[in-house]
C-alpha positions as CSV (number, residue, x, y, z in Angstrom):
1,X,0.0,0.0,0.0
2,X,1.3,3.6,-0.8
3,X,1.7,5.3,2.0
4,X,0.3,9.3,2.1
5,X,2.3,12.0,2.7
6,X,1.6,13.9,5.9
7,X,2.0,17.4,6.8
8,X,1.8,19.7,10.0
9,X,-0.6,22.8,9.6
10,X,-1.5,24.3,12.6
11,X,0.0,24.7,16.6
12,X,-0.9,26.0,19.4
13,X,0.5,26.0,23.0
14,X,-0.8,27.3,26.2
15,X,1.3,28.9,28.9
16,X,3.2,26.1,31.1
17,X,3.2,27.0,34.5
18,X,3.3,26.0,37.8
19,X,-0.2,26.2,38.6
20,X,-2.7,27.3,36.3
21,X,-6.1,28.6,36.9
22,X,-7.4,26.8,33.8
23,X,-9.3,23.3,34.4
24,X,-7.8,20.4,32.2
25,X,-10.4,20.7,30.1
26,X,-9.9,24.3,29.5
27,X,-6.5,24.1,28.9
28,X,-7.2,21.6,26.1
29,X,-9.4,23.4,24.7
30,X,-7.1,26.5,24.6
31,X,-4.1,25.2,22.8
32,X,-6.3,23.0,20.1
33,X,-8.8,26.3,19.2
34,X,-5.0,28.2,18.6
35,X,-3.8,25.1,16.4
36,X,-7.7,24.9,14.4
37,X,-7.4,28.6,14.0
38,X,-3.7,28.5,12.4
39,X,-5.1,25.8,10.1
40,X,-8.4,27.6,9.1
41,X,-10.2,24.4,10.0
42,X,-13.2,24.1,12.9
43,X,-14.2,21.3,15.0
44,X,-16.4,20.0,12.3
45,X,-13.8,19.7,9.8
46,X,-11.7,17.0,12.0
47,X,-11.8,13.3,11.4
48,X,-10.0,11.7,14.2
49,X,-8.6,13.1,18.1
50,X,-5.3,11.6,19.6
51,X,-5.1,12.7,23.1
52,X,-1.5,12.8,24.7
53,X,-1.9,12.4,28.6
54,X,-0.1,10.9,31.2
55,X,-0.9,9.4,34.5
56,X,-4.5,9.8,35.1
57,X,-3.8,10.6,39.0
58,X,-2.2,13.8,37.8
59,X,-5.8,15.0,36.9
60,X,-7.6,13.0,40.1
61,X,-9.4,11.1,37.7
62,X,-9.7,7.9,36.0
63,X,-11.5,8.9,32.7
64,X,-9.2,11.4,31.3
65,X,-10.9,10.3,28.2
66,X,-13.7,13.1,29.2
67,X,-11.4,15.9,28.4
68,X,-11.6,15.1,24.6
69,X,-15.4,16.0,24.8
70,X,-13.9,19.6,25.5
71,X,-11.6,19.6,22.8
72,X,-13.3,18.1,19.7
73,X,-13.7,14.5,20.6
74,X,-17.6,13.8,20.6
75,X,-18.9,11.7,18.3
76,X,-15.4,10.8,16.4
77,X,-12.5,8.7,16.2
78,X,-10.4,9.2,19.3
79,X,-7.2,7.3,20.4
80,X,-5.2,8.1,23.3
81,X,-1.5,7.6,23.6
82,X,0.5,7.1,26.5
83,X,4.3,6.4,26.8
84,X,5.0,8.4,29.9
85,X,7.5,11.7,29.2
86,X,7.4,10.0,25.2
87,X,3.1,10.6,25.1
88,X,3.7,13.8,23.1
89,X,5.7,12.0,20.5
90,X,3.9,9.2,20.2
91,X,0.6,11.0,19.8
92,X,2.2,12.4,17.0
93,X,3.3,9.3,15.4
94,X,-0.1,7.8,15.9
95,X,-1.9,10.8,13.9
96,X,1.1,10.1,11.1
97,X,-0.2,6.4,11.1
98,X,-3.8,7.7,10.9
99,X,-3.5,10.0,7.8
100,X,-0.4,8.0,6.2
101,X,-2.6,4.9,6.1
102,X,-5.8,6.8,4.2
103,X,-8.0,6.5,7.7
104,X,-8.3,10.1,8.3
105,X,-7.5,12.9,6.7
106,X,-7.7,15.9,9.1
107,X,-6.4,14.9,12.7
108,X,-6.4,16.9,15.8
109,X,-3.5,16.2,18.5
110,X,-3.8,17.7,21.8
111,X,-2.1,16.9,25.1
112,X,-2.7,18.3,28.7
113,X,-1.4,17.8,32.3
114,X,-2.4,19.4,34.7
115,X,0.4,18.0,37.6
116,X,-0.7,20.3,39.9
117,X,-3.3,18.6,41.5
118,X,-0.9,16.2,42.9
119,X,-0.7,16.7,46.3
120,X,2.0,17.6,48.0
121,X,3.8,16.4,44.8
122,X,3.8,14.7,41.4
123,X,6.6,12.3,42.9
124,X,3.7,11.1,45.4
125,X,2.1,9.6,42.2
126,X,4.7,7.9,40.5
127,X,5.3,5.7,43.8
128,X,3.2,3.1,42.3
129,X,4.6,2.2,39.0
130,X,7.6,0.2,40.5
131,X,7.7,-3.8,40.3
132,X,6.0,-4.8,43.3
133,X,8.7,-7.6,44.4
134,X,12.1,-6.2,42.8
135,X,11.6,-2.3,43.2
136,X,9.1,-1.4,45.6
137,X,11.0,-2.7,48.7
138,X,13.4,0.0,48.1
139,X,11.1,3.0,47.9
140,X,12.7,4.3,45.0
141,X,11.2,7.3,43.7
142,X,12.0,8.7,40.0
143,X,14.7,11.1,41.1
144,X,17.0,8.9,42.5
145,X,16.9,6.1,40.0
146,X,18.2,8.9,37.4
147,X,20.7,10.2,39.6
148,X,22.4,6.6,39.3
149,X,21.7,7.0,35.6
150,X,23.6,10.8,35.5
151,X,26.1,9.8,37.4
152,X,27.1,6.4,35.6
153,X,27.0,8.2,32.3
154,X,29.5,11.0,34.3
155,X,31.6,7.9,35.4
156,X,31.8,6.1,31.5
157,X,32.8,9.3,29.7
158,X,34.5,10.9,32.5
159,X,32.1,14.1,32.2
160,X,31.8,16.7,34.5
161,X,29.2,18.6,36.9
162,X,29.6,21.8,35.4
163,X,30.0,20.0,31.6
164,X,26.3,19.0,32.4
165,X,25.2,21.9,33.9
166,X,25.8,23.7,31.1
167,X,22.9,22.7,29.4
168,X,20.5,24.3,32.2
169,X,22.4,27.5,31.4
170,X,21.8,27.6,27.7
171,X,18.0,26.0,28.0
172,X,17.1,28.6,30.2
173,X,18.5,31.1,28.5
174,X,16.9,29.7,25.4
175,X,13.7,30.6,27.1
176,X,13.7,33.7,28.0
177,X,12.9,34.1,24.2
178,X,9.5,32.2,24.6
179,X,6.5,33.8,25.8
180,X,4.7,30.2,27.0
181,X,8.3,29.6,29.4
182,X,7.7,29.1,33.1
183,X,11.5,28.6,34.3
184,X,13.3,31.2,31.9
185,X,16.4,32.7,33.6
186,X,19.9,34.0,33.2
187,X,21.9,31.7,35.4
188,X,25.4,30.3,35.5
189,X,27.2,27.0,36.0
190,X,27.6,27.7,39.8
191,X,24.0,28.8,40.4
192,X,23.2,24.8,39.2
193,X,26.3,23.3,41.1
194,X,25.1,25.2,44.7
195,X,21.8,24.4,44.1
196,X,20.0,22.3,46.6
197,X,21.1,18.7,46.5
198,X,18.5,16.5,45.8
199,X,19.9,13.1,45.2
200,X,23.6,13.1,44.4
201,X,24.5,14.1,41.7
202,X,21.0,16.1,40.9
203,X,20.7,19.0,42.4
204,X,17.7,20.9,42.1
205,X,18.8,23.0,38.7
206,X,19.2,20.2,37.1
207,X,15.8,19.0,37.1
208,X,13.0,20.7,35.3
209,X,9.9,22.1,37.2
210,X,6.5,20.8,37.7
211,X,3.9,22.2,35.3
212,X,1.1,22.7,34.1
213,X,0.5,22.8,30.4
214,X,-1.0,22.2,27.1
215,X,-0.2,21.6,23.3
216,X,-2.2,20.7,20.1
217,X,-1.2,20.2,16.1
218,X,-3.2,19.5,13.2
219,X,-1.9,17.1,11.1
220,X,-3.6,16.5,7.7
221,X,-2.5,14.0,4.3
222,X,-0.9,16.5,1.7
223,X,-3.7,17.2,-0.7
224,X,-5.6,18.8,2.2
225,X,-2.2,20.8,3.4
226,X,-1.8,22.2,-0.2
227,X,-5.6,23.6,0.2
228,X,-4.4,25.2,3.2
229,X,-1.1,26.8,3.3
230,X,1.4,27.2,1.2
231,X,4.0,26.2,3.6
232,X,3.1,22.8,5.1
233,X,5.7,21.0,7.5
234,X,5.9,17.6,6.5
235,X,6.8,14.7,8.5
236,X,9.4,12.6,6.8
237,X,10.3,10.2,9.3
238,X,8.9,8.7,12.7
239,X,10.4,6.3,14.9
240,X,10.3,4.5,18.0
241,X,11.4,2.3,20.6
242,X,10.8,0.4,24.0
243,X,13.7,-1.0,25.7
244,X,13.3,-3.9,28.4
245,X,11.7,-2.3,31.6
246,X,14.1,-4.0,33.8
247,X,16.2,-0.4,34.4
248,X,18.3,-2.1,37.0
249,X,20.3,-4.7,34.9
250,X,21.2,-2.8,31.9
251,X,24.1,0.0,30.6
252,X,22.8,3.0,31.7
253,X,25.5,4.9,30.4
254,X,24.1,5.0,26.8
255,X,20.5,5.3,25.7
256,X,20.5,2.5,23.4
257,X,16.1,2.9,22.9
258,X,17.0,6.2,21.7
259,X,19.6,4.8,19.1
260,X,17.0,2.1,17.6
261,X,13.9,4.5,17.4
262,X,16.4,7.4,15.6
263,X,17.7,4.6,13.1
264,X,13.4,3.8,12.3
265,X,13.4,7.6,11.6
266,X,16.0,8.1,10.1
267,X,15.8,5.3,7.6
268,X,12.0,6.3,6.3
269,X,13.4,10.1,6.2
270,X,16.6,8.8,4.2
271,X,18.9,10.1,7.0
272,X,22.6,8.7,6.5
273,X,24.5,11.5,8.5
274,X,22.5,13.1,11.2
275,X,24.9,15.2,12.2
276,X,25.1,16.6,9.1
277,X,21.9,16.1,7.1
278,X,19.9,17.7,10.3
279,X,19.6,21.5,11.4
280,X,17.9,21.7,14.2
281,X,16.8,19.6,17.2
282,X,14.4,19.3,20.5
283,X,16.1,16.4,22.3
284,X,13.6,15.8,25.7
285,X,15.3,17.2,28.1
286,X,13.7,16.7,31.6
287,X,16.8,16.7,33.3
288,X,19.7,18.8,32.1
289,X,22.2,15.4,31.8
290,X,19.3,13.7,29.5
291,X,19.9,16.5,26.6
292,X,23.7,15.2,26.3
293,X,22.5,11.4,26.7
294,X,19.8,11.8,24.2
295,X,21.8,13.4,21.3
296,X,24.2,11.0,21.3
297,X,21.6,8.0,21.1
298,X,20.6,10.1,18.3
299,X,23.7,10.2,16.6
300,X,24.2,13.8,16.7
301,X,27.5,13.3,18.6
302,X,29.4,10.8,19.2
303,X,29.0,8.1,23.0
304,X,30.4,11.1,25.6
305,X,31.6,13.8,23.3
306,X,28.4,15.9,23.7
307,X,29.8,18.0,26.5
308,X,32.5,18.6,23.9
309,X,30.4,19.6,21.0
310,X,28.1,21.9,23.6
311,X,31.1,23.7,25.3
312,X,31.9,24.3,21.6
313,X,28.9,26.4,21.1
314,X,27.9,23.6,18.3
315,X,24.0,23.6,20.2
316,X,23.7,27.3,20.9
317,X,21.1,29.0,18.5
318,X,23.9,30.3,16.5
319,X,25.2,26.8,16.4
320,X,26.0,24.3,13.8
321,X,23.0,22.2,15.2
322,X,21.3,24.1,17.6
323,X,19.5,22.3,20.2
324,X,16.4,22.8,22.5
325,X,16.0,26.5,20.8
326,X,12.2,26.5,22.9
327,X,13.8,26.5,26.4
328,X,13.2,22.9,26.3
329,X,11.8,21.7,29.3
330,X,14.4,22.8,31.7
331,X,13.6,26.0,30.7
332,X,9.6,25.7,29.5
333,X,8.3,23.2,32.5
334,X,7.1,19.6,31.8
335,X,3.9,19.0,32.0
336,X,4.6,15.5,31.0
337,X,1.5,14.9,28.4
338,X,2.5,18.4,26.5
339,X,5.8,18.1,27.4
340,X,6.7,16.4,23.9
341,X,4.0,18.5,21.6
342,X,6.5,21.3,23.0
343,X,9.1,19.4,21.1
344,X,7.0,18.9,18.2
345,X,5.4,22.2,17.9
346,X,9.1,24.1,18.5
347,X,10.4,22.4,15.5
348,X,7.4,23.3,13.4
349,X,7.6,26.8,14.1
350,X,11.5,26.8,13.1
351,X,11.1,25.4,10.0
352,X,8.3,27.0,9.0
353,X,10.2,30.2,10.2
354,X,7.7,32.0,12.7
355,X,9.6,30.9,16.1
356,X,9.8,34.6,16.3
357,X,12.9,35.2,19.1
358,X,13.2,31.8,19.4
359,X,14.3,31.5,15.8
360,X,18.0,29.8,15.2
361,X,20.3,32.0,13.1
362,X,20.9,30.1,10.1
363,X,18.4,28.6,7.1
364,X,16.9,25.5,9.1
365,X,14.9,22.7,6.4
366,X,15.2,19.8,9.0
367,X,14.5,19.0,12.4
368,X,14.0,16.5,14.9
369,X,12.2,16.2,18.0
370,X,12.6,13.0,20.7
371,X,10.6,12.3,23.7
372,X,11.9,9.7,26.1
373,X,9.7,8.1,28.7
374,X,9.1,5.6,31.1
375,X,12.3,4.0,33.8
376,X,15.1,4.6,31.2
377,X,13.1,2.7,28.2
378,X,11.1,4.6,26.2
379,X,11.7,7.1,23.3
380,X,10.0,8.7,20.1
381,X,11.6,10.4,16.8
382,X,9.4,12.9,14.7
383,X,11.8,14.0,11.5
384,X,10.4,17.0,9.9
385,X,11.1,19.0,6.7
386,X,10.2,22.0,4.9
């Protein structure tokens, strides 16, 4: 069967913040009416929903389904994705599958979280998705399982606190550019390094913050983009990959599920040298290490010469490849189901060149954006082109 081509139209974000005013609901509704308008479409016009939410406790609920009903779900096709911190990637990969294969033609995206309702923290939540007999007896909480992570990939390639924090400078600074950023800042390497200590070797700049937050794109097959604007975003290439859930017996120093689902991606997109045949790119980035981890399972560097290639300005906006021009999430927040539609969305906006002060300095015709989810297991590829 001949696959269709598929093309971004339309975004829309809301603000991410700590603790929004807007219900879930609202919030959805808010980032997919700014993604319908860019596109010229209404509610009527859609075929098929993918929601991108995470844990339902974030919400207090059990039916986050409901939220769609807000957001253009009734009486359609809806799927919902869920890959923990990858949702926002994979959502997007699902609405590629739906228009690629001929089942829809006009598809609405839209993720939420609202992590705020987790009380006294989102960390309460997530202590009961350990294995009941080989985790849960240590009360491990998400933190501390990627501080081993952070600090065996410091061990391997002999990298350095202030190497890593290093990207929480330049993502924040990143994000004082964008007007939906809820941790924007000028900081330096030392305000990371004498920040509280969390769990060695994380200290609390080297995390991003709890948000808040939504995100929506309309994807649509290409005849339909071509009736619509003149400057579609295509998607080129998706990938993806689920490594074995078992975090405590394998090589944390490299992020091998990265690797596999950039090699999917880059095959359909006809990628041979990522390092070169790519311009810009929105690793996730929910701790400041992870940026540096994930562009090497992407290929964009080679295993532990990221720090290098970063101290060398190669990932500043005026970079060779610049990387996490949004703010990413240590600069943007992560609320975790619009956490990757942040990726998604920023690269659209690059390409199609209306990033505004967030756009890079140089002529940009393909990106990349990767979510990673789940206990050091999970990740998603979206390859875009103008």
């Amino acid at each position: 069967m001949m696959l269709r081509k598929v093309a971004i139209i339309g975004a829309g974000l809301t603000l991410f913040r700590r603790r929004l005013k807007e219900t879930p609901q609202e919030m959805a509704w808010e980032a997919a009416r700014k993604a319908l308008d860019e596109a010229g479409l209404e509610l009527k016009d859609i075929d098929c929903v993918i929601t991108s939410a995470a844990l339902d406790a974030h919400d207090g609920v059990h039916m986050r389904g409901e939220h769609i009903a807000h957001s253009g779900g009734v009486r359609k096709t809806v799927s919902r994705a869920y890959a923990g911190g990858a949702t926002g990637g994979m959502a997007t990969i699902s609405a590629w599958y739906h228009v690629a294969s001929g089942l829809c033609d006009k598809v609405l995206v839209i993720g939420e979280e609202k992590m705020s309702h987790a009380l006294p923290h989102p960390q309460s939540v997530f202590r009961y998705i350990w294995d009941p007999i080989t985790e849960k007896p240590l009360n491990p909480n998400l933190i501390w399982i990627f501080a081993m992570e952070m600090y065996r990939y410091m061990k391997t390639y002999n990298v350095s606190k202030e190497e890593i924090a290093l990207v929480s400078v330049k993502n924040k600074r990143n994000a004082l550019n964008n007007p939906y950023a809820q941790a924007a800042a000028n900081i330096t390497v030392d305000d990371v390094l004498n920040s509280e200590v969390l769990v060695w070797p994380v200290n609390r700049l080297d995390v991003s913050p709890v948000s808040d937050g939504a995100g929506a794109i309309v994807v649509v097959n290409g005849d339909v983009a071509r009736q619509f604007t003149d400057t579609p975003v295509w998607i080129v290439g998706v990938g993806w990959n689920m490594d074995n859930p078992q975090w405590s017996n394998r090589e944390l120093a490299y992020a091998r599920y990265v690797e596999e689902s950039a090699m999917m991606a880059y095959k359909m997109a006809k990628i041979e040298r990522p390092d070169k045949e790519i311009d810009v790119i929105e690793p996730h980035d929910p701790f400041d290490y992870k940026e540096l981890h994930h562009i090497e399972g992407l290929k964009i560097a080679k295993r532990g010469e990221a720090p290098k290639l970063l101290k060398e300005g190669v990932f500043d906006l005026d970079g060779d490849i610049p990387s996490s021009p949004s703010g990413g999430l240590m600069g943007c927040g992560n609320p975790i189901g619009a956490s990757g539609l942040l990726k998604v969305i920023s690269i659209y906006w690059q390409l199609k060149g209306i990033a505004g002060r967030m756009q890079v300095k140089k002529p940009v015709y393909t990106g990349l954006a990767q979510n990673w989810g789940d206990l050091m297991q999970m990740s998603a590829v979206v390859i875009m082109r103008r």
